[in-house]
C-alpha positions in Angstrom: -7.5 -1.7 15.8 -7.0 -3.6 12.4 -6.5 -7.2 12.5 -5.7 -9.2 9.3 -4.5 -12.5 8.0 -1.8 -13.0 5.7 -3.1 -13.3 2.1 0.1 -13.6 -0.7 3.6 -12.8 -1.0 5.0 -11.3 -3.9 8.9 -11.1 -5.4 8.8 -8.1 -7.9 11.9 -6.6 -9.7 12.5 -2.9 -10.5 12.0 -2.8 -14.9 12.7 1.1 -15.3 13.1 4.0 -13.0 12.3 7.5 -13.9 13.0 10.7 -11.5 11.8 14.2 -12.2 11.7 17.5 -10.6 9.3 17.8 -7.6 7.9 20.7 -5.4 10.3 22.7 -2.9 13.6 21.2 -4.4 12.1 17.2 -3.9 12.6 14.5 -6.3 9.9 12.4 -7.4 11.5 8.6 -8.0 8.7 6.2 -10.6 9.5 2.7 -10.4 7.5 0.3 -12.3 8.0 -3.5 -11.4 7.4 -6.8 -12.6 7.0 -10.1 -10.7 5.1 -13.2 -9.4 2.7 -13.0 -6.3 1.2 -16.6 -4.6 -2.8 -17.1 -3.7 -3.7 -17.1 -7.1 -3.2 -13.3 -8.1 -0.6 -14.7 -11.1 1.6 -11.9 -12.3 2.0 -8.2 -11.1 2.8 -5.0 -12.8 2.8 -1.9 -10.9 4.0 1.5 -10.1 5.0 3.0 -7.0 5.6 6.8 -6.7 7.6 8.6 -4.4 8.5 12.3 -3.6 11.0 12.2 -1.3 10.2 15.7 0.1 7.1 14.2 1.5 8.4 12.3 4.7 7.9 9.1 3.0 5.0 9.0 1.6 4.1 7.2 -1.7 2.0 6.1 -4.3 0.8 2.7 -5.4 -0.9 2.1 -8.7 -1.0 -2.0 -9.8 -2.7 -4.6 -12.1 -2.7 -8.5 -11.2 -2.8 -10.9 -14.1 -4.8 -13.8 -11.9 -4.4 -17.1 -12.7 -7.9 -18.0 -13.3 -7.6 -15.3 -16.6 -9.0 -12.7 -14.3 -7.4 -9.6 -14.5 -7.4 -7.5 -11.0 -6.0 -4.1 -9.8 -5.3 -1.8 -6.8 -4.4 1.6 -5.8 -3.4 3.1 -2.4 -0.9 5.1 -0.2 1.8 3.9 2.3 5.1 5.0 3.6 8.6 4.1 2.9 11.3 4.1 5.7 14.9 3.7 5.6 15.6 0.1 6.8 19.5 0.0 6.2 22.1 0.6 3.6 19.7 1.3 0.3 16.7 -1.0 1.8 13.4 0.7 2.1 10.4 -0.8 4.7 7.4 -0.4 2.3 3.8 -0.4 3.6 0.8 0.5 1.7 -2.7 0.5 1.9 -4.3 -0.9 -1.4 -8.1 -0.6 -2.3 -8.6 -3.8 -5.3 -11.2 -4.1 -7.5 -12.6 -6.9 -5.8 -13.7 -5.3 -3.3 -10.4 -6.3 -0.8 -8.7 -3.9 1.4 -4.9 -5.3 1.8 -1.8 -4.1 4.1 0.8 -4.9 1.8 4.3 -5.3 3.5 7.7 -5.3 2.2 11.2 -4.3 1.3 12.6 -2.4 -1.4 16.0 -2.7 -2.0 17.7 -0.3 -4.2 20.8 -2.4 -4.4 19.3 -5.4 -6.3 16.1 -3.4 -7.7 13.4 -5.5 -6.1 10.3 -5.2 -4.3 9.4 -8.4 -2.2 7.1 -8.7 0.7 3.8 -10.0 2.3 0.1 -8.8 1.6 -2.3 -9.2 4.4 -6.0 -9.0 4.4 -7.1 -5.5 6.0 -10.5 -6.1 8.6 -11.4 -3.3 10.6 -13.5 -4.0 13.7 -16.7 -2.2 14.7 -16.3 0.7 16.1 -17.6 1.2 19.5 -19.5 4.2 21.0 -17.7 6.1 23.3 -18.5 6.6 27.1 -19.2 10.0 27.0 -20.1 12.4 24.4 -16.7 13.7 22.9 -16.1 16.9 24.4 -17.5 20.2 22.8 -20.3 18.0 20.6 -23.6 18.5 20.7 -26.3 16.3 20.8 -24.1 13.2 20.6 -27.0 10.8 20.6 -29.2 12.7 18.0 -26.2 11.7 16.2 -25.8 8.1 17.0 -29.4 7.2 16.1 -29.3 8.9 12.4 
């Protein structure tokens, strides 16, 4: 089970919106975003990507303009849920450039165009070797010692 510890927060708003044709009848929505984030990442632009004929699912594509004069980016995939009247619950996992894996957390809200939210660090424990060998696999511990 992930663990993580919270990392920044960021308060983005919506700069321009396009939405264009998508498979089976869908609608894909691009909204770009500007905005500040804390811990040091400095400014953010990014793009998140949504087909709404895909339960939800989205697209995150960003760049961090750090404080220190670094620049930084991320990619990743989440879900969007509805989380009342033209309020989205965001949550995407994004891979950065340095090497981070972060849960970012938030809400979009249609109504004011804004993205703001919570990023936490991503740490995934060890995974431990099951009990048994999973059923219908052979050789399980020719496996584990490779």
């Amino acid at each position: 089970m992930p663990r993580g510890r919270h990392c920044a927060d960021f308060a983005l708003e919506c700069t321009a919106t396009t939405c264009t044709a998508g498979p089976a009848g869908s609608k894909i929505l691009s909204l770009n975003f500007w905005g500040a984030a804390t811990a040091g990442l400095g400014k953010l632009l990014c793009t998140v990507t949504i087909d709404t004929g895909r339960d939800g699912r989205l697209e995150f594509c960003g760049v961090s303009l750090e404080e220190n004069g670094e620049m930084g980016n991320a990619s990743g995939s989440g879900f969007c849920r509805t989380a009342g009247k033209h309020r989205w619950a965001v949550q995407v996992l994004l891979y950065c450039s340095n090497g981070e894996v972060v849960l970012m957390d938030g809400i979009l809200d249609l109504a004011s165009n804004t993205l703001n939210g919570n990023a936490y660090e991503w740490i995934v424990e060890e995974p431990r070797r099951p009990l048994s060998s999973p059923k219908g696999y052979r050789d399980w511990g020719q496996h584990q010692a490779a």
